[in-house]
TORMAR-163779 format. One record per atom (N, C-alpha, C): atom name; residue number from 1; x, y negated, z. Coordinates in nm, 2 decimals, padded with zeros to 4 digits. Example, Ala and Ser with C-alpha at 12.3 -4.5 7.8 and 13.67 -1.06 7.14 Angstrom:
TORMAR-163779
["N"; 1; [01.32; 00.57; 00.78]],
["CA"; 1; [01.23; 00.45; 00.78]],
["C"; 1; [01.32; 00.33; 00.78]],
["N"; 2; [01.28; 00.22; 00.71]],
["CA"; 2; [01.37; 00.11; 00.71]],
["C"; 2; [01.29; 00.00; 00.79]],
***
This chain:
TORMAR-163779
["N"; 1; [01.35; -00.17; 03.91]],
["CA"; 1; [01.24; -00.24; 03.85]],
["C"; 1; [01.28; -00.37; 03.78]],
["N"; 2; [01.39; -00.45; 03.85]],
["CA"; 2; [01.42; -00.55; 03.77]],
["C"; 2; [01.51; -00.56; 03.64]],
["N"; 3; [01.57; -00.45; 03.69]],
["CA"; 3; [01.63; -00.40; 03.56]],
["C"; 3; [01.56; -00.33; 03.41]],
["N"; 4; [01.45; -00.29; 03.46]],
["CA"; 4; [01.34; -00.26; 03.35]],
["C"; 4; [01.28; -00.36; 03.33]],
["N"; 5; [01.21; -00.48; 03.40]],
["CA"; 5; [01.16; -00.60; 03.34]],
["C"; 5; [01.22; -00.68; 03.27]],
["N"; 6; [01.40; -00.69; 03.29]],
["CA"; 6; [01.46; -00.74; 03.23]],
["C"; 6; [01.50; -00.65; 03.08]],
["N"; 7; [01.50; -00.53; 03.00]],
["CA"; 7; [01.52; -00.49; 02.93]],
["C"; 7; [01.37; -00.51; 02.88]],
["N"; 8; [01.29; -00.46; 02.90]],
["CA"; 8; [01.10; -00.53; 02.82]],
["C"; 8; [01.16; -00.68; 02.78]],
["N"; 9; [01.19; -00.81; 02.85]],
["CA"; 9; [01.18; -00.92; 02.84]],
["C"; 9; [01.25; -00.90; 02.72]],
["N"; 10; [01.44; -00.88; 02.67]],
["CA"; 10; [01.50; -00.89; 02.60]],
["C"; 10; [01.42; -00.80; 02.47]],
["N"; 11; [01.41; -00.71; 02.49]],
["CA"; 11; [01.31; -00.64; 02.40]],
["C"; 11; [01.21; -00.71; 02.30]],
["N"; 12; [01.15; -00.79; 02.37]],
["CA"; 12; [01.02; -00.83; 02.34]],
["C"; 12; [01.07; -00.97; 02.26]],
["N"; 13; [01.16; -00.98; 02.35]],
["CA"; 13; [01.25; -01.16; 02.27]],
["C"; 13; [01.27; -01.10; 02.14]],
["N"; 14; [01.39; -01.01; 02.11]],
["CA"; 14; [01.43; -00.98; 01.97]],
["C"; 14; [01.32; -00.92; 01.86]],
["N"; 15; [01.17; -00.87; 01.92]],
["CA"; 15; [01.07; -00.82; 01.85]],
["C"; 15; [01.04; -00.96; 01.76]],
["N"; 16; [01.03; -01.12; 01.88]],
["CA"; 16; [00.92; -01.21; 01.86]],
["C"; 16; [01.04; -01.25; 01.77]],
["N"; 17; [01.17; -01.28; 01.77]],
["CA"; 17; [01.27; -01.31; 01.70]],
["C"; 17; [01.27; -01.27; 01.53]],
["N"; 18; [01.26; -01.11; 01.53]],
["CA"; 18; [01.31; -01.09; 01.42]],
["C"; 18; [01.17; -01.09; 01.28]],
["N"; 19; [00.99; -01.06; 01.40]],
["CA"; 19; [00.90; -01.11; 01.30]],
["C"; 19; [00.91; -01.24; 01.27]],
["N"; 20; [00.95; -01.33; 01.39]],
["CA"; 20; [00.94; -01.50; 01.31]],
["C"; 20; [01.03; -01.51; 01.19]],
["N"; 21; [01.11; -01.47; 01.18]],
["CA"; 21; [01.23; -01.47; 01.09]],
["C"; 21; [01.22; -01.42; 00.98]],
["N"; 22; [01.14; -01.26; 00.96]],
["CA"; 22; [01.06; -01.24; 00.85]],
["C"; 22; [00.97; -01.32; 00.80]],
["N"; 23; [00.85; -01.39; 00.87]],
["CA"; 23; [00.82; -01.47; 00.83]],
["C"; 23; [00.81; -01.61; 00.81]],
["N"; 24; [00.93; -01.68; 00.85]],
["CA"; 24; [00.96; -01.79; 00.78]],
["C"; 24; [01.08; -01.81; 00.71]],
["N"; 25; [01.11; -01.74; 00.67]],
["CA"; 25; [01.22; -01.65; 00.61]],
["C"; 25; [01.22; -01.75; 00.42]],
["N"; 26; [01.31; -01.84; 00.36]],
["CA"; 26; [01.26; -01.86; 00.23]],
["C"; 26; [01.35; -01.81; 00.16]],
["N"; 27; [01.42; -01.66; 00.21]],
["CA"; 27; [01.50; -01.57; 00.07]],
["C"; 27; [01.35; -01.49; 00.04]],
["N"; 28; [01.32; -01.46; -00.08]],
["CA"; 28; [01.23; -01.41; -00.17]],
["C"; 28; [01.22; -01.30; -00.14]],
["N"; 29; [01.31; -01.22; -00.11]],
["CA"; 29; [01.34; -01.06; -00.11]],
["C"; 29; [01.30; -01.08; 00.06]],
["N"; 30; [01.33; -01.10; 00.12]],
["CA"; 30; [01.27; -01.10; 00.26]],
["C"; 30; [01.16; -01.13; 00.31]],
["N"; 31; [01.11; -01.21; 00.25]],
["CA"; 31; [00.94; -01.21; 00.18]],
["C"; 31; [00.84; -01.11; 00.16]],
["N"; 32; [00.91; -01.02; 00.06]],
["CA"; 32; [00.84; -00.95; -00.02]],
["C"; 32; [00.83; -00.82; 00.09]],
["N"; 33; [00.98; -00.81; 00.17]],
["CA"; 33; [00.98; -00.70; 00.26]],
["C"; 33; [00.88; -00.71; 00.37]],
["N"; 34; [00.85; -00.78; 00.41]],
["CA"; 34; [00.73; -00.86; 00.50]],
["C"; 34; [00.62; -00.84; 00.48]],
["N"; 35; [00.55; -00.90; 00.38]],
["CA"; 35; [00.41; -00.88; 00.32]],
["C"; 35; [00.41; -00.76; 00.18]],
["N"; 36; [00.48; -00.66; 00.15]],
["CA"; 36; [00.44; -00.54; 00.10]],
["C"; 36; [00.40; -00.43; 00.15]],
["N"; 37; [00.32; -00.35; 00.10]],
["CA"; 37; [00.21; -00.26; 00.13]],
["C"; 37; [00.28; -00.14; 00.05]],
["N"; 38; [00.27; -00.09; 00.19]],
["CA"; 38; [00.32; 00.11; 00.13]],
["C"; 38; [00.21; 00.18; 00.07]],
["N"; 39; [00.28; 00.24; -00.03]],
["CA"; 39; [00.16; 00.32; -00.10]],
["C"; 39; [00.14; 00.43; -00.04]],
["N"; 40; [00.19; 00.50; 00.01]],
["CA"; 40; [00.16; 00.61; 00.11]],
["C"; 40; [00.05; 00.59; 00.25]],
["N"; 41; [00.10; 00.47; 00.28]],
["CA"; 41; [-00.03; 00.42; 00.42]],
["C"; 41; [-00.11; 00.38; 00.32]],
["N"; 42; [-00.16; 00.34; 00.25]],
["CA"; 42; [-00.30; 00.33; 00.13]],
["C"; 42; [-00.35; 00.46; 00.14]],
["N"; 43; [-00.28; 00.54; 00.03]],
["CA"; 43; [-00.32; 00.65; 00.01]],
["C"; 43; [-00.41; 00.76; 00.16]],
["N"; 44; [-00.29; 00.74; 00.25]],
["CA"; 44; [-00.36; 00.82; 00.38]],
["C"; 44; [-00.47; 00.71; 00.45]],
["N"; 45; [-00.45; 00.62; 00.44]],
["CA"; 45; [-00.57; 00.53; 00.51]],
["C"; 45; [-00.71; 00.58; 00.41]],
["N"; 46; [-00.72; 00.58; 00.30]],
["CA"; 46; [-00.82; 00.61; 00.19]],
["C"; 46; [-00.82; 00.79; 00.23]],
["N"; 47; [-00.76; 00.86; 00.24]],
["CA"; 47; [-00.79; 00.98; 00.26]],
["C"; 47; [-00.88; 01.00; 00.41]],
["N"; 48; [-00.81; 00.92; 00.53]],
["CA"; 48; [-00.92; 00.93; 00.64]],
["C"; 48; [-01.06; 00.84; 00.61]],
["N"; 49; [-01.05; 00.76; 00.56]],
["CA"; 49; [-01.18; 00.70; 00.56]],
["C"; 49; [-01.21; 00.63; 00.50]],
["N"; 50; [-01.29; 00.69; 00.32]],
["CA"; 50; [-01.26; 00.58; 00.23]],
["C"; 50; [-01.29; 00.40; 00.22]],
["N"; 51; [-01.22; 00.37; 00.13]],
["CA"; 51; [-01.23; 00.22; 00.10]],
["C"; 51; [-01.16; 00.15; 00.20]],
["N"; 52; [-01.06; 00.21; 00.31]],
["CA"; 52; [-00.98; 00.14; 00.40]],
["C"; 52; [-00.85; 00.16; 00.37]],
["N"; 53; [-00.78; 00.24; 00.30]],
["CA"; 53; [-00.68; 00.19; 00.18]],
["C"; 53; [-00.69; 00.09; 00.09]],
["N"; 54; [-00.82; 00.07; 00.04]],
["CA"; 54; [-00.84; -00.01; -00.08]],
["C"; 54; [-00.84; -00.20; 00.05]],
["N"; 55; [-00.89; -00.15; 00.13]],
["CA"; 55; [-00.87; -00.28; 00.23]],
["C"; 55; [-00.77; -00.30; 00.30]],
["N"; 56; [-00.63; -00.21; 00.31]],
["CA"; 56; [-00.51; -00.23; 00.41]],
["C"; 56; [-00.49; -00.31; 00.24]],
["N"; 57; [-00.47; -00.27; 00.14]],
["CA"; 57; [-00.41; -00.33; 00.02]],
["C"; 57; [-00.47; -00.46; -00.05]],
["N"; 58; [-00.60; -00.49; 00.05]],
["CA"; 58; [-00.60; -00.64; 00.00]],
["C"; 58; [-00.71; -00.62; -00.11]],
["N"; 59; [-00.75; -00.51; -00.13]],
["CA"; 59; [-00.91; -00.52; -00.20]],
["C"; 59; [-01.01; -00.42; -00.22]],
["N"; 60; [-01.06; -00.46; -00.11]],
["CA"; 60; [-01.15; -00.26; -00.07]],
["C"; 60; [-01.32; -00.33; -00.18]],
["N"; 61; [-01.31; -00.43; -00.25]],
["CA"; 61; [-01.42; -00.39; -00.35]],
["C"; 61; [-01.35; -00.30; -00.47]],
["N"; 62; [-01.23; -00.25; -00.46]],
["CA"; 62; [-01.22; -00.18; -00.58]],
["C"; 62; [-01.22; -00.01; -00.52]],
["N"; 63; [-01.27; 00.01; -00.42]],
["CA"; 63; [-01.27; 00.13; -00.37]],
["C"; 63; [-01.40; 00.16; -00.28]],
["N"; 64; [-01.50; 00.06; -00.43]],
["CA"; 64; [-01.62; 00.10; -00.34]],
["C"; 64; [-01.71; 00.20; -00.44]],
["N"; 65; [-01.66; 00.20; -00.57]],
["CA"; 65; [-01.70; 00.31; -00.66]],
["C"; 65; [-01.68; 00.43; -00.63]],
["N"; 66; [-01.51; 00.49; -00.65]],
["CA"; 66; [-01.55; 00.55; -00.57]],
["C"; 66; [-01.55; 00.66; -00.43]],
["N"; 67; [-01.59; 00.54; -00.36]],
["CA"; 67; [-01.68; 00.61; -00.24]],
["C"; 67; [-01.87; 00.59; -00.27]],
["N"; 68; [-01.88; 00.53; -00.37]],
["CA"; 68; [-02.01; 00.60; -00.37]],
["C"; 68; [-02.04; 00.70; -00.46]],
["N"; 69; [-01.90; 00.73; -00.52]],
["CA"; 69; [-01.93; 00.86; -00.60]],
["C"; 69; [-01.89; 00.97; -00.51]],
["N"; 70; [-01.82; 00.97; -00.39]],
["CA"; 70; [-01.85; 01.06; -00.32]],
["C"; 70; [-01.97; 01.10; -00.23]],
["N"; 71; [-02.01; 00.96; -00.11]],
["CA"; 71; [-02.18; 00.96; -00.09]],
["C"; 71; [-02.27; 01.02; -00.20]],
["N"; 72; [-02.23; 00.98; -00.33]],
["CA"; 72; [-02.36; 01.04; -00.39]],
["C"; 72; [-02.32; 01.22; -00.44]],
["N"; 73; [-02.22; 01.25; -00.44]],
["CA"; 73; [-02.21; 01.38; -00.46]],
["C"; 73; [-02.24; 01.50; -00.28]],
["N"; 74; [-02.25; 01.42; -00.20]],
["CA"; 74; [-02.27; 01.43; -00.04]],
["C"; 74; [-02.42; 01.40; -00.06]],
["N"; 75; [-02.50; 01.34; -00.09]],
["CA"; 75; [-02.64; 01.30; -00.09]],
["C"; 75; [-02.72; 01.44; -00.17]],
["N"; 76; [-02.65; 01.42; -00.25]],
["CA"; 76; [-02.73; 01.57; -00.40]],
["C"; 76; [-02.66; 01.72; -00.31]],
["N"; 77; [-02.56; 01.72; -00.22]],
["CA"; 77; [-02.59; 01.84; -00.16]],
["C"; 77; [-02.64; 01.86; -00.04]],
["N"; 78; [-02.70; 01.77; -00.04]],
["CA"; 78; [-02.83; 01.76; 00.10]],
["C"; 78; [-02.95; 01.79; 00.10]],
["N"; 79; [-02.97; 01.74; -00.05]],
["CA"; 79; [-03.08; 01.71; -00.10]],
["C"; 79; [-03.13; 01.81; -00.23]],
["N"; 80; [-03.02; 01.88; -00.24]],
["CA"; 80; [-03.02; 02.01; -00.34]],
["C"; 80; [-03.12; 02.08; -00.28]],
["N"; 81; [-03.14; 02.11; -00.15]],
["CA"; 81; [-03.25; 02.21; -00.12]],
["C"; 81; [-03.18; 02.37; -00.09]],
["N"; 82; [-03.01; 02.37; -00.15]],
["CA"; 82; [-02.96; 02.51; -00.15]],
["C"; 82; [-02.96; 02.54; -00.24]],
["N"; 83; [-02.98; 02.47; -00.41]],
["CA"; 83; [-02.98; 02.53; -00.51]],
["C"; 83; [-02.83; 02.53; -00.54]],
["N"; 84; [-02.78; 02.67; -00.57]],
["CA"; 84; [-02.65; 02.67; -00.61]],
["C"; 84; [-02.62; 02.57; -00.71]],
["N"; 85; [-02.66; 02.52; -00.83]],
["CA"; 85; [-02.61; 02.45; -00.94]],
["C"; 85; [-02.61; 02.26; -00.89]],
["N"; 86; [-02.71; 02.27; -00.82]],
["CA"; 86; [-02.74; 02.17; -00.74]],
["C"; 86; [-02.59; 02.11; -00.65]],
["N"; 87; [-02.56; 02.24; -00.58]],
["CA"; 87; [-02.51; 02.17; -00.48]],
["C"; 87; [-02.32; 02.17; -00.52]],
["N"; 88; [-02.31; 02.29; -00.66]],
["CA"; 88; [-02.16; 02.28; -00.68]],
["C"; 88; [-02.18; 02.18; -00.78]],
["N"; 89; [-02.26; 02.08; -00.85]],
["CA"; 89; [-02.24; 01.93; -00.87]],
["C"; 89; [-02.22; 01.82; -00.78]],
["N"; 90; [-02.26; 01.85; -00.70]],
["CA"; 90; [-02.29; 01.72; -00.57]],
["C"; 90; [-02.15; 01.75; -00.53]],
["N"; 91; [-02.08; 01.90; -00.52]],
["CA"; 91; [-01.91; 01.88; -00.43]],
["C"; 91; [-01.84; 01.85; -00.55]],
["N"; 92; [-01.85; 01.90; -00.66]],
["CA"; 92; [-01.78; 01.83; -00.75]],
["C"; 92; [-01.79; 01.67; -00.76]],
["N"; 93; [-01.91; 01.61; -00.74]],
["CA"; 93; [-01.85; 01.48; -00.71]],
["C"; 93; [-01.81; 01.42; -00.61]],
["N"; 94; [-01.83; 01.45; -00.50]],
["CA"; 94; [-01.79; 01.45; -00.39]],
["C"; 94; [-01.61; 01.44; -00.39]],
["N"; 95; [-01.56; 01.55; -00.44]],
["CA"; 95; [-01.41; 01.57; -00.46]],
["C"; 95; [-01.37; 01.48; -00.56]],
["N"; 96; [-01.45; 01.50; -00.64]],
["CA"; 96; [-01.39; 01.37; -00.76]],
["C"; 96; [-01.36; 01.23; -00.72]],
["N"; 97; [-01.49; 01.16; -00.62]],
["CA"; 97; [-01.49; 01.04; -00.57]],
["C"; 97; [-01.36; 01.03; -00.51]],
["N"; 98; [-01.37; 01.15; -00.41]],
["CA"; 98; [-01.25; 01.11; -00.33]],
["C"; 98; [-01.09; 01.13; -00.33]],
["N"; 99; [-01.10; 01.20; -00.44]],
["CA"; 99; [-00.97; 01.21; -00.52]],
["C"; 99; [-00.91; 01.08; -00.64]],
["N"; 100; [-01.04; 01.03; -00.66]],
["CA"; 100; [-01.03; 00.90; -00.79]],
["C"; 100; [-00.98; 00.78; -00.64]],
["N"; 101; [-01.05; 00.78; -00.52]],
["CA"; 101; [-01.06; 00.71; -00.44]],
["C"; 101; [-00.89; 00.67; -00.38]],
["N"; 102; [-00.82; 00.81; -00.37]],
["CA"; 102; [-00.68; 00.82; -00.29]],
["C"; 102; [-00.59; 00.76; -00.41]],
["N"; 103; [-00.60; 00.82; -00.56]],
["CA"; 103; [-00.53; 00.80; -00.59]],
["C"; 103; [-00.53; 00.60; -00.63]],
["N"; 104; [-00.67; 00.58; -00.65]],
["CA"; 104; [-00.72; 00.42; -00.68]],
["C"; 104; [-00.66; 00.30; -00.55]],
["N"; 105; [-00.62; 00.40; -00.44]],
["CA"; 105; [-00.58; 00.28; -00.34]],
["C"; 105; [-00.43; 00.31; -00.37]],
["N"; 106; [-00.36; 00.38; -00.42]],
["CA"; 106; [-00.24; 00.41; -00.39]],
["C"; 106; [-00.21; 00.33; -00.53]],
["N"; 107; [-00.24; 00.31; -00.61]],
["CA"; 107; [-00.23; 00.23; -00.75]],
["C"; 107; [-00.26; 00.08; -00.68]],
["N"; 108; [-00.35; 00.04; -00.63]],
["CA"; 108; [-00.40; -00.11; -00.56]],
["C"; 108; [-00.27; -00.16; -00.47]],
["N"; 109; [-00.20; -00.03; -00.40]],
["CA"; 109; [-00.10; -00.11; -00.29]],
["C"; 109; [-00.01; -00.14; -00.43]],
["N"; 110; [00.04; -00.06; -00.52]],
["CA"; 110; [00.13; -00.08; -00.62]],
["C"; 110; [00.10; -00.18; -00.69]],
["N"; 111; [-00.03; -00.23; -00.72]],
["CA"; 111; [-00.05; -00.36; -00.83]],
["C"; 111; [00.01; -00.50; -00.69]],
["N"; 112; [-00.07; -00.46; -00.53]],
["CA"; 112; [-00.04; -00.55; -00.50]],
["C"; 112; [00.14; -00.57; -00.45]],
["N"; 113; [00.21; -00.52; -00.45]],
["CA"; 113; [00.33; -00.49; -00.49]],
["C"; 113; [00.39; -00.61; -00.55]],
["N"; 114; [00.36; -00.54; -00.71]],
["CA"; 114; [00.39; -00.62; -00.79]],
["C"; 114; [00.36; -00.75; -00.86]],
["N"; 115; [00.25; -00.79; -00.79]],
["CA"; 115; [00.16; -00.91; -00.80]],
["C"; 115; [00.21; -01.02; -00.64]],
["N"; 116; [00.25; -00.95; -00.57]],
["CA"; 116; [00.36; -01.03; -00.53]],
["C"; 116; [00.52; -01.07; -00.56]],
["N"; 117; [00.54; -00.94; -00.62]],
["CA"; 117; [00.68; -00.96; -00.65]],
["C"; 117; [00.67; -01.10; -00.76]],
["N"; 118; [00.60; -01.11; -00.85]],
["CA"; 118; [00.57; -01.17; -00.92]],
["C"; 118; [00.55; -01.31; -00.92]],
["N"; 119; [00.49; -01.34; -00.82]],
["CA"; 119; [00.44; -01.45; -00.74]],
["C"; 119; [00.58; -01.54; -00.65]],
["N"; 120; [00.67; -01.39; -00.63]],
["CA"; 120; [00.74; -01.45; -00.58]],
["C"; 120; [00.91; -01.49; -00.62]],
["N"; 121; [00.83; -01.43; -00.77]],
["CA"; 121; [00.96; -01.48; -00.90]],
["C"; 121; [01.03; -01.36; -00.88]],
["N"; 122; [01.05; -01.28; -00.83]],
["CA"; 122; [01.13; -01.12; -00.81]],
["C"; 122; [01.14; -01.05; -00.95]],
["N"; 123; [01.28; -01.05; -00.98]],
["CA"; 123; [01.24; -00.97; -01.10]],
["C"; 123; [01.41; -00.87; -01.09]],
["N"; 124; [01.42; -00.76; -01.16]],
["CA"; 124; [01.51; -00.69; -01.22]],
["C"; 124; [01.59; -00.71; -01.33]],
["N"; 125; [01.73; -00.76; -01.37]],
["CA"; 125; [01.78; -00.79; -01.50]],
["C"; 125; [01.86; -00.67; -01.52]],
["N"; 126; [01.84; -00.64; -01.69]],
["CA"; 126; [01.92; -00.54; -01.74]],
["C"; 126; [02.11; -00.58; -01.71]],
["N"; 127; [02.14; -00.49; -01.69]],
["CA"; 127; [02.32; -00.51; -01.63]],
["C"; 127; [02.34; -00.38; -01.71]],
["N"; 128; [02.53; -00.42; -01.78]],
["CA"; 128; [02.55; -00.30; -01.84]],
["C"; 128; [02.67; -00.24; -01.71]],
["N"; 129; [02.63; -00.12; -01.71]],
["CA"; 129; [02.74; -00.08; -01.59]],
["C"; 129; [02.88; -00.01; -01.64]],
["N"; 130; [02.96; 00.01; -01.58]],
["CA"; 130; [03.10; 00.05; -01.63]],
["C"; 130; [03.09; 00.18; -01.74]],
["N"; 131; [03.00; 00.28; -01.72]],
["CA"; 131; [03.01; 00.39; -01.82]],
["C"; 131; [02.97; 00.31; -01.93]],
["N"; 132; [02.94; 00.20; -01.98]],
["CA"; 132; [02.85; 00.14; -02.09]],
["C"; 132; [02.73; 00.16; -02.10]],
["N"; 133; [02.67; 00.22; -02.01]],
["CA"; 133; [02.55; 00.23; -02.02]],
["C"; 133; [02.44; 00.13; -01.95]],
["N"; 134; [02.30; 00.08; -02.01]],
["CA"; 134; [02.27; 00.01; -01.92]],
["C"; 134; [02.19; 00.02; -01.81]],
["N"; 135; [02.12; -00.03; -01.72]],
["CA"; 135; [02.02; -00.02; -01.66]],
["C"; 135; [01.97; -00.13; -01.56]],
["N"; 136; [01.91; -00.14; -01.48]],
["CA"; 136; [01.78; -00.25; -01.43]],
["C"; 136; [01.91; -00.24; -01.25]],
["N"; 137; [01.92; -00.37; -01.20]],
["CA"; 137; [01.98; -00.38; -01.10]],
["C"; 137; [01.97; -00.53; -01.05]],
["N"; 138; [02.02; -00.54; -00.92]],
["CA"; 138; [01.97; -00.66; -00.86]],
["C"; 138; [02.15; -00.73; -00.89]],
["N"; 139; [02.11; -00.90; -00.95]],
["CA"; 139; [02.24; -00.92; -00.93]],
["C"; 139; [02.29; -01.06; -00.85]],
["N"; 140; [02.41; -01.03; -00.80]],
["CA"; 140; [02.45; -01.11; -00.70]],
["C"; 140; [02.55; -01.25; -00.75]],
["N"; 141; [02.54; -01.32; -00.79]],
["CA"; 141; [02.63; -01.45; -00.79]],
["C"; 141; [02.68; -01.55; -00.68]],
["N"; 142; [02.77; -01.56; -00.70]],
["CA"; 142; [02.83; -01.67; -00.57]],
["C"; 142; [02.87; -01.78; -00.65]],
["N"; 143; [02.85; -01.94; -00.56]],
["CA"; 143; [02.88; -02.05; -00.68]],
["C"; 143; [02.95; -02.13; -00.60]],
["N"; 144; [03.06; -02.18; -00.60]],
["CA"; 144; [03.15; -02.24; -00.53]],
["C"; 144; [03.13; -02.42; -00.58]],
["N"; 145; [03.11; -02.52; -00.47]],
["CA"; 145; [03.12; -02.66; -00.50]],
["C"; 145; [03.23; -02.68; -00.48]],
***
């Protein structure tokens, strides 16, 4: 038992250690690793229950359209009465909402992404690589006093 209390304690030391460290952290890139949002947990957070992707990413007023184009495609098949044309409008919007909705938070983690990167001066410079060809890469300089 003290041998398990003592592995929790060390445990829990390197947990409190290595979040303080991401967050007061002033390399940029360690930063960015810290406070960026996966587009994938957007996306599945908005697929269980909309407008909570659009709020893990920092702005669930832009994923309130639509979810009310899904409620309202859910309202008109309630309210259809059973009329067939009735009610394959209301799922068509229904599906629409919520397909405009997954993909709209999954785009939101990505703006806020890059509206941090931004923010936090991050950028990509063109490098030409040994085939002569070029491309976008992070680069490293060392400066000796």
């Amino acid at each position: 038992m003290r041998n398990l209390l003592s592995i929790i304690t060390v445990l829990t030391f390197l947990f409190i250690s290595v979040n303080s460290f991401a967050q007061t952290s002033t390399d940029p890139w360690t930063k960015f690793n810290a406070e960026k949002k996966s587009e994938l947990t957007a996306g599945i957070l908005e697929w269980l229950i909309p407008v909570v992707g659009h709020a893990y990413a920092e702005d669930a007023g832009r994923g309130l359209i639509p979810a009310g184009v899904s409620v309202g495609g859910l309202v008109l098949i309630f309210a259809s009465g059973g009329e067939t044309g009735l009610v394959t409008v209301g799922l068509l919007g229904y599906l629409i909402g919520r397909v405009w909705g997954i993909v709209s938070a999954v785009e939101t983690a990505s703006d806020f992404n890059n509206n941090l990167k931004s923010k936090l001066n991050l950028t990509l410079k063109p490098m030409k690589f040994p085939n002569n060809n070029f491309g976008y890469a992070i680069s490293i300089s060392l400066a000796y006093n």
